[in-house]
DRENDO-1510 file (C-alpha; in Angstrom, 1 decimal, always signed):
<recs>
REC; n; res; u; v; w
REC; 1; UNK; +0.0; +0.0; +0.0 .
REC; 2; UNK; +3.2; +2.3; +0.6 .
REC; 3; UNK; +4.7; +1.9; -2.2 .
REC; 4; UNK; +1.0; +2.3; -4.3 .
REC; 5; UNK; +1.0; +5.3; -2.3 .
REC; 6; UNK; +4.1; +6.7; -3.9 .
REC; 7; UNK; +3.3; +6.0; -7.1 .
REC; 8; UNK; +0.2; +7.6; -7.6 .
REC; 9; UNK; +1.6; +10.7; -6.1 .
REC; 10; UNK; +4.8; +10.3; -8.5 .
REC; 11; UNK; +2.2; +10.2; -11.2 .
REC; 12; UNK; +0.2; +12.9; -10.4 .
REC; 13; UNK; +3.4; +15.4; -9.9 .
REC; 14; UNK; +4.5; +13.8; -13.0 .
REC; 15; UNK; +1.3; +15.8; -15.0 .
REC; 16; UNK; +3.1; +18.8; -13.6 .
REC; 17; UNK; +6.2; +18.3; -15.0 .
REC; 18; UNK; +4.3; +17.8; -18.3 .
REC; 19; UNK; +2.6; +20.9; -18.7 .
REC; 20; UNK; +5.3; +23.3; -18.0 .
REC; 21; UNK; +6.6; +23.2; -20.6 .
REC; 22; UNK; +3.9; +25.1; -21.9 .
REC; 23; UNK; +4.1; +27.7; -19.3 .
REC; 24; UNK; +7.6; +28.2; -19.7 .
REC; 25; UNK; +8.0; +28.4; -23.4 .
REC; 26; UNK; +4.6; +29.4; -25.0 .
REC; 27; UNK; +3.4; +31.5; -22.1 .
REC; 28; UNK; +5.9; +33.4; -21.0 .
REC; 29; UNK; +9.4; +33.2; -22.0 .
REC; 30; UNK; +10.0; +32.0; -25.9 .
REC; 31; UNK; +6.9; +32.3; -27.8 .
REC; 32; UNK; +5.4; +35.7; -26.3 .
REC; 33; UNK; +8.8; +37.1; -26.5 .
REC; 34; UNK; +9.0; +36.1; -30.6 .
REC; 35; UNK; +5.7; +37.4; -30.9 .
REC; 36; UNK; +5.9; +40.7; -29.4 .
REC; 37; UNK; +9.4; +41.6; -30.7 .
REC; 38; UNK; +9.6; +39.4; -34.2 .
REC; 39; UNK; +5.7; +39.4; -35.4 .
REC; 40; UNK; +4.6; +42.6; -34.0 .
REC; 41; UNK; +7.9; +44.2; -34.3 .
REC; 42; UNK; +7.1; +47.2; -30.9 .
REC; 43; UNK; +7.3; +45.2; -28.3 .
REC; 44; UNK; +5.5; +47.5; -25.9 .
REC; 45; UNK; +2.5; +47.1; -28.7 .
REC; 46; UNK; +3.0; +43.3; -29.0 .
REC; 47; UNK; +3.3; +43.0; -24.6 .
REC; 48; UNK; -0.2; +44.9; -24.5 .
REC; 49; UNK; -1.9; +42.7; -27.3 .
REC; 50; UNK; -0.4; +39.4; -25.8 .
REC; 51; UNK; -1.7; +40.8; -22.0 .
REC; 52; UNK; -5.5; +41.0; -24.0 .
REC; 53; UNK; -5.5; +37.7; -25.3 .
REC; 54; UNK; -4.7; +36.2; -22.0 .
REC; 55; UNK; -7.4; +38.3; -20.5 .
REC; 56; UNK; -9.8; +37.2; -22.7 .
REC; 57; UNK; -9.2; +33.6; -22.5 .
REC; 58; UNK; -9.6; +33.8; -18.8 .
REC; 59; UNK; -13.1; +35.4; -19.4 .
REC; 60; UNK; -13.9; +32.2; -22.0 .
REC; 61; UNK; -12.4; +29.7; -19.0 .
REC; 62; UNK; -14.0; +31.5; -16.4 .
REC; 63; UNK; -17.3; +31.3; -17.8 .
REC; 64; UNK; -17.2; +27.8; -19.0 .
REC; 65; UNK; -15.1; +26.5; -16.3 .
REC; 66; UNK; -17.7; +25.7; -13.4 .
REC; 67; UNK; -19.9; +24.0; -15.7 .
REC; 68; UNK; -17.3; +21.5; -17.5 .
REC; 69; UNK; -16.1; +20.2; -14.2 .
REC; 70; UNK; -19.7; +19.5; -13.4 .
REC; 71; UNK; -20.3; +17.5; -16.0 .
REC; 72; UNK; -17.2; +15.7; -15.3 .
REC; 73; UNK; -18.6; +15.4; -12.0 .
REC; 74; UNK; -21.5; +13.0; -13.3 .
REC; 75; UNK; -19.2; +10.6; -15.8 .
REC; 76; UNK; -17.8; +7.9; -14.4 .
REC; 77; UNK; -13.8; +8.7; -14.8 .
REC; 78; UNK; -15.0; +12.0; -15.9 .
REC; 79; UNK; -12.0; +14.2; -14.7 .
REC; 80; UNK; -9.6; +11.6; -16.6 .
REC; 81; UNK; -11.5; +11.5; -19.4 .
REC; 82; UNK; -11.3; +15.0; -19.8 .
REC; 83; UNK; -8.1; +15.8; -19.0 .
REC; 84; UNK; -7.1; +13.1; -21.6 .
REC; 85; UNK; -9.8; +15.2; -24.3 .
REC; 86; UNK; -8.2; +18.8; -23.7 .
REC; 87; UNK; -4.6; +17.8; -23.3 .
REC; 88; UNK; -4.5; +16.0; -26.5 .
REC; 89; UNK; -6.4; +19.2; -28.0 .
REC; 90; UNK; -3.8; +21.4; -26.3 .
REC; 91; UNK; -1.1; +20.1; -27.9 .
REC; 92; UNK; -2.4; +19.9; -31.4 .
REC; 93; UNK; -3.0; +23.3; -31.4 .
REC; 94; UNK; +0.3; +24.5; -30.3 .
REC; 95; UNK; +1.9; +22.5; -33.0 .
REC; 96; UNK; +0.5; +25.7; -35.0 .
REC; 97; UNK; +3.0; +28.0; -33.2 .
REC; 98; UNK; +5.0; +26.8; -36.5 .
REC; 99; UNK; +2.9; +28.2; -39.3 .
REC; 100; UNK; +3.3; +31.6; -36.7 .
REC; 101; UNK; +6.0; +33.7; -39.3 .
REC; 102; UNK; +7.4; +36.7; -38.3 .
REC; 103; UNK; +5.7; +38.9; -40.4 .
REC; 104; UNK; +2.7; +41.5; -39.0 .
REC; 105; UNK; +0.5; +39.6; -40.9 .
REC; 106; UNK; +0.2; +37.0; -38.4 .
REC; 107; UNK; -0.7; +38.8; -35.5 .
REC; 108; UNK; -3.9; +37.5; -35.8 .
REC; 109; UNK; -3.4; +33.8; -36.4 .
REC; 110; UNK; -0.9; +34.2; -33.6 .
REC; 111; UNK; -3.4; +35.3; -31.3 .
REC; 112; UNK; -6.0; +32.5; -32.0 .
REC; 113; UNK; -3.3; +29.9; -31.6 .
REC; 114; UNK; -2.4; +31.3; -28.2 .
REC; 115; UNK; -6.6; +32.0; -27.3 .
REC; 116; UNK; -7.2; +28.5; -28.3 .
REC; 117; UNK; -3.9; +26.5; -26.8 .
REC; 118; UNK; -3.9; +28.6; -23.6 .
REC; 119; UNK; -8.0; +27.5; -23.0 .
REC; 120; UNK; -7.6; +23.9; -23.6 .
REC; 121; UNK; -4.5; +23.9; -21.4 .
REC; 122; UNK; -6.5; +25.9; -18.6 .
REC; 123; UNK; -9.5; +23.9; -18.7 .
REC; 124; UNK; -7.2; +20.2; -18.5 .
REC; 125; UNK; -5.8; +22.1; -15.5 .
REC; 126; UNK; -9.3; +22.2; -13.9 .
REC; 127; UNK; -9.8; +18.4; -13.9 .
REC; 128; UNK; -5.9; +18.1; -13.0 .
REC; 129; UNK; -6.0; +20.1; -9.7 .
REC; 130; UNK; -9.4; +18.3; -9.2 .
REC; 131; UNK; -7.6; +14.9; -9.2 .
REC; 132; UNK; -4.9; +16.1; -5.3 .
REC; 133; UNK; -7.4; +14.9; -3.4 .
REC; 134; UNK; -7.8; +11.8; -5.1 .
REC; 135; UNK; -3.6; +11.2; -5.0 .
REC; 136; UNK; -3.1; +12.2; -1.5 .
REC; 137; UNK; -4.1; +11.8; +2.2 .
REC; 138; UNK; -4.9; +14.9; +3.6 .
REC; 139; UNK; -2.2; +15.4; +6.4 .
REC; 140; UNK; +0.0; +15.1; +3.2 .
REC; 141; UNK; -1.5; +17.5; +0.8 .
REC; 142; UNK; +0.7; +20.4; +0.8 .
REC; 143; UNK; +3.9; +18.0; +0.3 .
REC; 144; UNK; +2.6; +16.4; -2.8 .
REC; 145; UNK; +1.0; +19.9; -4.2 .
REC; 146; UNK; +4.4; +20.6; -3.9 .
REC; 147; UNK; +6.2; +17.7; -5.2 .
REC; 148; UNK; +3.8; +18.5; -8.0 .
REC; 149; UNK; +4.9; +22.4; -8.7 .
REC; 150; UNK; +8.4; +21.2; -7.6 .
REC; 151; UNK; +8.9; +18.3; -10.3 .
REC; 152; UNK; +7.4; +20.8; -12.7 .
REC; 153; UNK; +10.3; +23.8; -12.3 .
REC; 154; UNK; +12.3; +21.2; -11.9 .
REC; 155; UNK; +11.7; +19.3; -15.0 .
REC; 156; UNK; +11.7; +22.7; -17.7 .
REC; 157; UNK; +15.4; +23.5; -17.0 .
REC; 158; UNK; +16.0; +20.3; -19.3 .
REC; 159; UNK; +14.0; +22.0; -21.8 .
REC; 160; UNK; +15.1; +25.5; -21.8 .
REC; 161; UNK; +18.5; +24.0; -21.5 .
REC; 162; UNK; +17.8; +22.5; -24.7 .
REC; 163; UNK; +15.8; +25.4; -26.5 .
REC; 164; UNK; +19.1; +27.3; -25.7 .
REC; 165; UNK; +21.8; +25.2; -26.6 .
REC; 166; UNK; +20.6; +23.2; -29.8 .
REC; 167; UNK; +18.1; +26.3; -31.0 .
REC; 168; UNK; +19.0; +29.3; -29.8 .
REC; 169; UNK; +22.7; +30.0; -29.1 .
REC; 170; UNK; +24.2; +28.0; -32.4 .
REC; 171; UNK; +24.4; +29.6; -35.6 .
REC; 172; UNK; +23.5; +25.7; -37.1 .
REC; 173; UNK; +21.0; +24.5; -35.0 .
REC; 174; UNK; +19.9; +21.6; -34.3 .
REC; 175; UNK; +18.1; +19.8; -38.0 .
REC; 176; UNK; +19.3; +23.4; -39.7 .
REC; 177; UNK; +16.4; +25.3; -38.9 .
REC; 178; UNK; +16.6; +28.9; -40.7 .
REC; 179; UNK; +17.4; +31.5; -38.0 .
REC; 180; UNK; +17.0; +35.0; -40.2 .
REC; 181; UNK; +12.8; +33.2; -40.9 .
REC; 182; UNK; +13.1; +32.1; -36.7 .
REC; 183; UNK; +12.3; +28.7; -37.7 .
REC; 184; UNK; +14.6; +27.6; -34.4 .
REC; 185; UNK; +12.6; +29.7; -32.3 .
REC; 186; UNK; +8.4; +28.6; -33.8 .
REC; 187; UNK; +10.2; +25.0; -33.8 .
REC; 188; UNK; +10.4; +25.0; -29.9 .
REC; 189; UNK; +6.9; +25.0; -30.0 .
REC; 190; UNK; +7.2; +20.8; -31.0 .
REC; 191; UNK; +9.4; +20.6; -28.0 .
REC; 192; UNK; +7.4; +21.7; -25.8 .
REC; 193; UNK; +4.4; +19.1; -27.2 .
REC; 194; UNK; +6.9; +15.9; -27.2 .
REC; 195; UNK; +8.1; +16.6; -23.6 .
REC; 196; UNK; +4.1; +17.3; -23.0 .
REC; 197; UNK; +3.6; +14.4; -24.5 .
REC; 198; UNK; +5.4; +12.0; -22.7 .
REC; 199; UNK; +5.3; +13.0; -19.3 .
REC; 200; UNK; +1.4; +13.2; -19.6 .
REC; 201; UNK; +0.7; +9.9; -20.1 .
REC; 202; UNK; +1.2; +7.9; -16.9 .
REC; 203; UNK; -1.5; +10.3; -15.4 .
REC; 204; UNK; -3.8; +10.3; -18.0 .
REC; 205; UNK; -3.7; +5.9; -18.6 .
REC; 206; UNK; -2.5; +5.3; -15.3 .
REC; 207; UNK; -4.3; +7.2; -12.7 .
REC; 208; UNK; -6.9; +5.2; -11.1 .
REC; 209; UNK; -10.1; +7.6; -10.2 .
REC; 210; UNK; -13.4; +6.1; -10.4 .
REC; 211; UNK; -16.3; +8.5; -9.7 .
REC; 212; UNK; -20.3; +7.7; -9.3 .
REC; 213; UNK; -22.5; +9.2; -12.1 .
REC; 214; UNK; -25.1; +11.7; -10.6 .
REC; 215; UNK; -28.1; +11.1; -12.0 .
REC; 216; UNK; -31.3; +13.2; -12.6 .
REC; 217; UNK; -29.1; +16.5; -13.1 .
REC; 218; UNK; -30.8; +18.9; -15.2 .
REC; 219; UNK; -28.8; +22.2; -15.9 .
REC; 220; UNK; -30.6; +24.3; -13.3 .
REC; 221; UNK; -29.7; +21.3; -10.6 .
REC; 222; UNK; -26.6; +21.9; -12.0 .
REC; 223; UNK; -26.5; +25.8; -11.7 .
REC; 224; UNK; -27.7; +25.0; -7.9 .
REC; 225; UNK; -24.8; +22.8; -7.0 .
REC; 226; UNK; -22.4; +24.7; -8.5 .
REC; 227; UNK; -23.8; +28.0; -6.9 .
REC; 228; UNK; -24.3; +26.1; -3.4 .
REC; 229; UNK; -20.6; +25.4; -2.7 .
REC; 230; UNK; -19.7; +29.1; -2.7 .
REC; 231; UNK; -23.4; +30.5; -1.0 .
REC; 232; UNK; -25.5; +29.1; +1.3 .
REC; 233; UNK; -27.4; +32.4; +3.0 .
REC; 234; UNK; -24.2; +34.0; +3.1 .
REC; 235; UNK; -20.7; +33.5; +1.8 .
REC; 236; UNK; -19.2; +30.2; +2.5 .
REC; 237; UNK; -15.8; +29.7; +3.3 .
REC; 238; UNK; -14.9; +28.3; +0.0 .
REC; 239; UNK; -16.7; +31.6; -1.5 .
REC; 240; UNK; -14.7; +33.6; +0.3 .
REC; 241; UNK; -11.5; +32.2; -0.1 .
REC; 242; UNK; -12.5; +32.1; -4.1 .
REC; 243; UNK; -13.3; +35.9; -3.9 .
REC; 244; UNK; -9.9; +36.4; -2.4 .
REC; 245; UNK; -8.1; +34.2; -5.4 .
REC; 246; UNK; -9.9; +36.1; -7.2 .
REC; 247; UNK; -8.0; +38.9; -7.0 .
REC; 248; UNK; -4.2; +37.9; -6.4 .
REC; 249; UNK; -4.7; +35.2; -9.1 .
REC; 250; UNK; -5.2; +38.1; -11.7 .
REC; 251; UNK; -1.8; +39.9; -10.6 .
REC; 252; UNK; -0.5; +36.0; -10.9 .
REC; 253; UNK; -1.4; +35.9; -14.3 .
REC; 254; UNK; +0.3; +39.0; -15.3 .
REC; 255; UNK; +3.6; +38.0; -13.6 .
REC; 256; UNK; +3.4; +34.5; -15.1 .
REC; 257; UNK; +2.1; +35.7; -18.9 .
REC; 258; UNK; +4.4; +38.9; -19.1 .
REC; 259; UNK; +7.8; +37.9; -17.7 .
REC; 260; UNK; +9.8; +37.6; -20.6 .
REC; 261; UNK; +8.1; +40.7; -22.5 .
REC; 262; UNK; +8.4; +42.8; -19.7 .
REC; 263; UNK; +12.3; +41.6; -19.6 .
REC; 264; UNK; +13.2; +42.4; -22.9 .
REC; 265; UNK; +11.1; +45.6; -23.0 .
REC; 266; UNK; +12.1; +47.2; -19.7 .
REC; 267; UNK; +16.0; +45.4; -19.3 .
REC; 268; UNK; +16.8; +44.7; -22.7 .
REC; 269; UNK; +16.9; +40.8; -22.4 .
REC; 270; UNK; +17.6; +39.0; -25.2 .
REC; 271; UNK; +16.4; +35.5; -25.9 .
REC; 272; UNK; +19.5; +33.9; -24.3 .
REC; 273; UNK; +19.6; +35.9; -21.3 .
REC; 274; UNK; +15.8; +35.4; -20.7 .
REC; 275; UNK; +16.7; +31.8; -21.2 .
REC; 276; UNK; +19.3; +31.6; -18.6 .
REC; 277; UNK; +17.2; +33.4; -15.8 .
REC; 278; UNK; +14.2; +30.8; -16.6 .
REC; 279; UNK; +16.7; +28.1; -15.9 .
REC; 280; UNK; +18.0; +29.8; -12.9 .
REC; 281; UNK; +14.2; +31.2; -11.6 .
REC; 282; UNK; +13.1; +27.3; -12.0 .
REC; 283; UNK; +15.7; +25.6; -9.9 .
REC; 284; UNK; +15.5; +28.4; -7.0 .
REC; 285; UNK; +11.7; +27.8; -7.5 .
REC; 286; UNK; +11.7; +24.1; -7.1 .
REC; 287; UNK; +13.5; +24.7; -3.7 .
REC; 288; UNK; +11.2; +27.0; -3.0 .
REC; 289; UNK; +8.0; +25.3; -3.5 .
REC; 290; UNK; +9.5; +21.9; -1.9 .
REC; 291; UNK; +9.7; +23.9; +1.4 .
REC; 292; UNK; +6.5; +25.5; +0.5 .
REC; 293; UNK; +5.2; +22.5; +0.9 .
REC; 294; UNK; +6.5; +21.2; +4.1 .
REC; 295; UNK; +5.0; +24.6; +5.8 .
REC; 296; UNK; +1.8; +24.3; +4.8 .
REC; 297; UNK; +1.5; +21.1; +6.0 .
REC; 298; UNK; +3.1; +22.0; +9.0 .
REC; 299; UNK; +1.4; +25.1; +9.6 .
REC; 300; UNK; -1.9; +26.8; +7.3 .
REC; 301; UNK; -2.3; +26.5; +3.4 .
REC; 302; UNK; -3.7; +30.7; +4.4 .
REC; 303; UNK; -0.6; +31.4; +6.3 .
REC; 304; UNK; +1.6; +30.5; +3.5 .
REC; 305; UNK; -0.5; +32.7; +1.2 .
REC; 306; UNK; -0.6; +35.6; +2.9 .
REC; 307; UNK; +2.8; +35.3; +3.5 .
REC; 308; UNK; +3.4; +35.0; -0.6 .
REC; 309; UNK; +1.4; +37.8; -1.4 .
REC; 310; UNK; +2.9; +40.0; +1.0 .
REC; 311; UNK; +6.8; +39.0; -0.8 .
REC; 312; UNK; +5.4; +39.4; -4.3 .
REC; 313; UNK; +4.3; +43.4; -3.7 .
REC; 314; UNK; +7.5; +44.2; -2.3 .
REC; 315; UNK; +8.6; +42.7; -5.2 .
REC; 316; UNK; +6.6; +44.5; -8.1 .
REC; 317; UNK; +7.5; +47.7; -6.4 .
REC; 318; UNK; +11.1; +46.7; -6.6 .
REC; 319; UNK; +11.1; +45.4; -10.1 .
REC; 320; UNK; +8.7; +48.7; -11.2 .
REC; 321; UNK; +9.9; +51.5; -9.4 .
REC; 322; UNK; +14.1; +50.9; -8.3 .
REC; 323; UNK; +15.5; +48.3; -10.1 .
REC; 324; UNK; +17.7; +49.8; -12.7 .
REC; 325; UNK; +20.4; +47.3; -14.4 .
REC; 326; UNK; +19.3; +43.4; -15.5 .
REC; 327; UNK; +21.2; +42.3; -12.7 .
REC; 328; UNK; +18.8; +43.7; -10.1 .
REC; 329; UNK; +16.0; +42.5; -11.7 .
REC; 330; UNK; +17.5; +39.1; -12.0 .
REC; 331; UNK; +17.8; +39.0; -8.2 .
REC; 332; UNK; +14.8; +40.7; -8.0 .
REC; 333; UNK; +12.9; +37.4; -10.4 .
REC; 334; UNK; +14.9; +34.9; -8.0 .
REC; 335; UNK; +13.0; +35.9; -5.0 .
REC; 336; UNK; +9.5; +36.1; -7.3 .
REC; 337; UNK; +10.5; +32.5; -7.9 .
REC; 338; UNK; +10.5; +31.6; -4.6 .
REC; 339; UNK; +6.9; +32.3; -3.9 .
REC; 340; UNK; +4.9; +32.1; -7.2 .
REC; 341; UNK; +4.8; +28.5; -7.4 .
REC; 342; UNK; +4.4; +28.2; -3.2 .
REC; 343; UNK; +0.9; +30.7; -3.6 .
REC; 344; UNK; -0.1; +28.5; -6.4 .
REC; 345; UNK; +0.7; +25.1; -4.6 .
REC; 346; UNK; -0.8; +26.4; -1.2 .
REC; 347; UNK; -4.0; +27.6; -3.2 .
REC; 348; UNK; -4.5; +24.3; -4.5 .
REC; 349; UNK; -3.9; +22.6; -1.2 .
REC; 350; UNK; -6.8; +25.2; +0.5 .
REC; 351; UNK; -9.2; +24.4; -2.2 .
REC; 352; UNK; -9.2; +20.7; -2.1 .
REC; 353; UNK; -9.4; +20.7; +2.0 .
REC; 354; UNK; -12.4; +23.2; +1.5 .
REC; 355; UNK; -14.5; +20.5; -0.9 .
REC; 356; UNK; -16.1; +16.9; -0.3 .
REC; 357; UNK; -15.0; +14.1; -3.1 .
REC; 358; UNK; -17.8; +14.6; -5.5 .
REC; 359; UNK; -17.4; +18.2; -5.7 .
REC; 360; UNK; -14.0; +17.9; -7.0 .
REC; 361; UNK; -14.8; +18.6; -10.3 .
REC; 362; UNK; -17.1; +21.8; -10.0 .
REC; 363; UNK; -15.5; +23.1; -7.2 .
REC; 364; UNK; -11.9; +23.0; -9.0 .
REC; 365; UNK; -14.2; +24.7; -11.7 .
REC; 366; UNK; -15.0; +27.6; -9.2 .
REC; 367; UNK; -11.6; +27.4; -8.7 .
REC; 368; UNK; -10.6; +28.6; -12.6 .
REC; 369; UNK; -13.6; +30.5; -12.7 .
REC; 370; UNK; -12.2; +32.6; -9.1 .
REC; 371; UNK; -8.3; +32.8; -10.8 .
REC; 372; UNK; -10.5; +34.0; -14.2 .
REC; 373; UNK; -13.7; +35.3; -14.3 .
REC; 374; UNK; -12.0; +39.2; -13.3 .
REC; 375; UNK; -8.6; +37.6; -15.4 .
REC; 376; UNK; -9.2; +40.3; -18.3 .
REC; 377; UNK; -8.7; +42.7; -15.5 .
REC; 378; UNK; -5.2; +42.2; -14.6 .
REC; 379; UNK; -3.9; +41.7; -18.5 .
REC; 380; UNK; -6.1; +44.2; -19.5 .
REC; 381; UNK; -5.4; +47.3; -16.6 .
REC; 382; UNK; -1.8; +46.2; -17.5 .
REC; 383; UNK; -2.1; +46.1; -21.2 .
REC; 384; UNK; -3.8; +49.4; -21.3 .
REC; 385; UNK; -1.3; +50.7; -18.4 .
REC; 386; UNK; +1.2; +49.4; -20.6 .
REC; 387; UNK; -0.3; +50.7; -23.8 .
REC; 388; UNK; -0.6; +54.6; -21.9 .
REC; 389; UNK; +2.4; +55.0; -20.3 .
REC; 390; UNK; +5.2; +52.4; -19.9 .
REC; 391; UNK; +5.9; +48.3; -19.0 .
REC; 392; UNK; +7.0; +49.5; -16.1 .
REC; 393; UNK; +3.6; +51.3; -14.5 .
REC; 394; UNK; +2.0; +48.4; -16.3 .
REC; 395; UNK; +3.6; +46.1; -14.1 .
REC; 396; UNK; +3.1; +48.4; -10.8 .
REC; 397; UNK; -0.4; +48.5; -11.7 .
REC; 398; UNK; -0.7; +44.8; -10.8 .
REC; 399; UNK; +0.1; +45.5; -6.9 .
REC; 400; UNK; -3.4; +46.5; -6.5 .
REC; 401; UNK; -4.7; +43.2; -6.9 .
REC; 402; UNK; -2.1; +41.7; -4.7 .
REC; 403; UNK; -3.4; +44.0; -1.5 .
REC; 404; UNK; -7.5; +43.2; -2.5 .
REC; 405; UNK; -6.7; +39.5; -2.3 .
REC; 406; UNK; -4.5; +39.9; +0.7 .
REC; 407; UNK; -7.3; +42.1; +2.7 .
REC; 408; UNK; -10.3; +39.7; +1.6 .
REC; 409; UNK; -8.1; +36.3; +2.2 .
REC; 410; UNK; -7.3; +38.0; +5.7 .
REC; 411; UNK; -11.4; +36.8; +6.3 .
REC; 412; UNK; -11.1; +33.5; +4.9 .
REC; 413; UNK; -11.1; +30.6; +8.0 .
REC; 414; UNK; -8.6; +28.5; +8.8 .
REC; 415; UNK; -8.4; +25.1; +7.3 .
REC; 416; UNK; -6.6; +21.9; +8.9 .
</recs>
C-alpha cells in the first residue's frame, strides 16, 4: 500500500512536469517574446496585445469552467477522461505555433493559436487540480501539491536547457532550422508538445479515479450545486476564499504571462539571457515550493498565502519603481520565484481541503472560474497601463490586486 502510495503521487506530480513546458515556453518566455518583438515588431504594442489575449481567454475559461467540471462530476472517470480530451487538444494546437512567421500579418493567427492552446491547457488544469485529493491523504496534501509544482520547475530547466543550446545559441542549430525566418525559435513550440507528451501519459492511462455518475441532473440542478458550494445564505468559506483568489490570481497571471516581454522591453533581455534566468528562476523555484510544501503542511495553506502575497508586492514595487540594471532584476525574479509556485501550490492545497470528493470537479471549476472570471482585468489594466504610459507602470499596476486579495483572504477561515 506504501509503495501504491508513492506511485500515484509520482504520477500525479508527473502531470506537472508535463505541462510546464507550456508555461515556460509558450506562455511566458520564448513564444510571447517572438511574438511581441519578431511578429509585431514594438514590443510595448505586441506586450499589451499578448496581456489582452490572455485576459480574454480567462473570461472564456471562467465562464465555462464551473460547468465543465460539473459534467465531469457525473461521468464515471470523468475528470480523466477530460483531462485526456483537452490535453491532446492542447497540444495539437500549439503545434500551430510553427505556421506563426514573423511577419505583421500574423498577428492574428498568432493570437488564435495562443486563445485557443492557452483555453484547452486551462481547462485540462481544472480536472488536473481536481484529481490532489484523489492522489493524497490529507495530512500530506501540501507535500505532494508541492512535489507536483516542484517536479514541474524542476523538469523545464532540461527543456530550456535544450531550446538554448541546440536552437537558440548556435548559428546551425539543431536539423538546420533557418534562423533569419526564426524557424529555431516557432520550432520549440514541438518541444514543448513531445516533452508534453510523454510526461502526460502515466496520469492520463494510469491514474486510477473512479467517480459515481449523478443522476437526474438537469442544468438548473446543475446551476444550484455549482452556486451552493460558494453561497449558502451568506458567503461560505470556500466563497470567500474564491473571492480572495480572485483577485491575487489576476496579478499572478500578469507576472506568469508577461515575464519575458516585460524583460526584454524594460532590461533589454535578449532570448539567451531570458533563457538563462528561466533556468536559474526554476531551480530556485523548485527549492522553494518543496519547502513550501513542508509549511503548509506543517502550519496553514492561508498562512503561507498571505505570507506569498505580502513577498510578491515588495517585489513588483522593486522590479517597477528601483530596479535599474538586469542584474537587479535578475535577483529581484529569484525571489519572485520563490513564492509564485508556493501561492499556487498552497491555493491548490486550501481548495481541495475546502470540498467533499464529488465536488471535486465543480469546485476546481470555481476554482478557474475565481483565478479567471476578473482575469481580463489584470492583463487588461496592464495592457492598457502598458499601452498609456510604460511596461513598467503596467507592471506596478498589478500590486493592487495583490493587497484586494491579501485584505479579503485575511477573512477567509482556517483550514486543517
Amino acid at each position: 500500500m506504501v509503495i501504491f502510495s508513492i506511485m500515484k503521487k509520482f504520477i500525479y506530480a508527473l502531470y506537472d512536469l508535463a505541462n510546464s513546458s507550456y508555461s515556460a515556453i509558450v506562455i511566458t518566455f520564448v513564444i510571447s517574446t517572438y511574438f511581441a518583438r519578431q511578429i509585431v515588431g514594438d514590443i510595448q504594442l505586441g506586450a499589451a496585445y499578448w496581456q489582452w489575449t490572455a485576459g480574454l481567454c480567462g473570461l472564456l475559461i471562467a465562464i465555462s469552467g464551473p460547468i465543465l467540471g460539473e459534467i465531469a462530476d457525473r461521468k464515471k472517470n470523468g475528470l480523466i477522461y477530460f483531462l485526456r480530451l483537452f490535453t491532446f487538444l492542447c497540444l495539437f494546437l500549439t503545434c500551430l505555433f510553427w505556421f506563426s512567421k514573423p511577419n505583421p500579418n500574423f498577428i492574428i493567427f498568432t493570437l488564435i493559436v495562443f486563445f485557443l492552446s492557452n483555453y484547452c491547457y486551462e481547462i485540462a488544469q481544472i480536472y488536473y487540480n481536481s484529481l490532489l485529493k484523489q492522489s493524497s491523504e490529507d495530512k500530506d496534501l501540501g507535500k505532494t501539491s508541492g512535489f507536483g509544482f516542484g517536479l514541474g520547475y524542476l523538469g523545464t530547466v532540461p527543456v530550456l536547457l535544450f531550446v538554448l543550446y541546440f536552437f537558440i545559441l548556435p548559428e546551425q542549430t539543431l536539423f538546420d532550422l533557418d534562423k533569419t525566418n526564426f524557424e529555431n525559435v516557432r520550432f520549440t513550440a514541438f518541444i514543448v508538445v513531445i516533452w508534453f507528451f510523454i510526461f502526460s501519459l502515466p496520469m492520463l492511462f494510469k491514474f486510477s479515479s473512479s467517480k459515481p455518475i449523478e443522476k437526474n441532473s438537469s442544468s438548473g440542478g446543475m446551476i444550484k450545486k455549482i452556486f451552493e458550494i460558494i453561497w449558502q445564505k451568506k458567503f461560505t468559506q470556500t466563497g470567500k476564499f474564491l473571492l480572495a483568489r480572485m483577485l491575487y490570481a489576476d496579478a499572478l497571471i500578469v507576472l506568469i504571462s508577461g515575464g519575458g516581454v516585460y524583460a526584454t522591453g524594460v532590461f533589454g533581455f535578449d532570448f539567451k539571457e531570458i533563457l538563462q534566468m528561466a533556468i536559474a528562476a526554476n531551480l530556485v523555484a523548485f527549492v522553494g515550493v518543496i519547502i513550501g510544501g513542508y509549511f503548509n503542511d506543517k502550519y496553514s495553506s492561508k498562512k503561507i498565502i498571505l505570507i506569498c502575497i505580502g513577498a510578491l508586492i515588495l517585489c513588483v514595487i522593486f522590479s517597477s519603481l528601483i530596479a535599474q540594471t538586469k542584474t537587479e532584476f535578475f535577483i529581484c525574479v529569484m525571489i519572485i520565484s520563490i513564492f509564485l509556485g508556493t501561492i499556487q501550490s498552497a491555493s491548490r492545497v486550501m481548495m481541495s481541503l475546502l470540498l467533499k470528493a464529488d465536488n471535486s470537479g465543480k469546485g476546481f471549476g470555481l476554482y478557474a472560474f475565481s483565478g479567471r472570471i476578473t482575469s481580463f482585468l489584470g492583463p487588461l489594466l496592464v495592457g492598457t497601463m502598458t499601452f498609456m504610459f510604460s511596461q513598467r507602470i503596467g507592471l506596478l499596476s498589478c500590486t493592487l490586486l495583490f493587497v484586494l486579495g491579501f485584505l479579503l483572504m485575511l477573512r477567509v477561515q482556517e483550514v486543517e
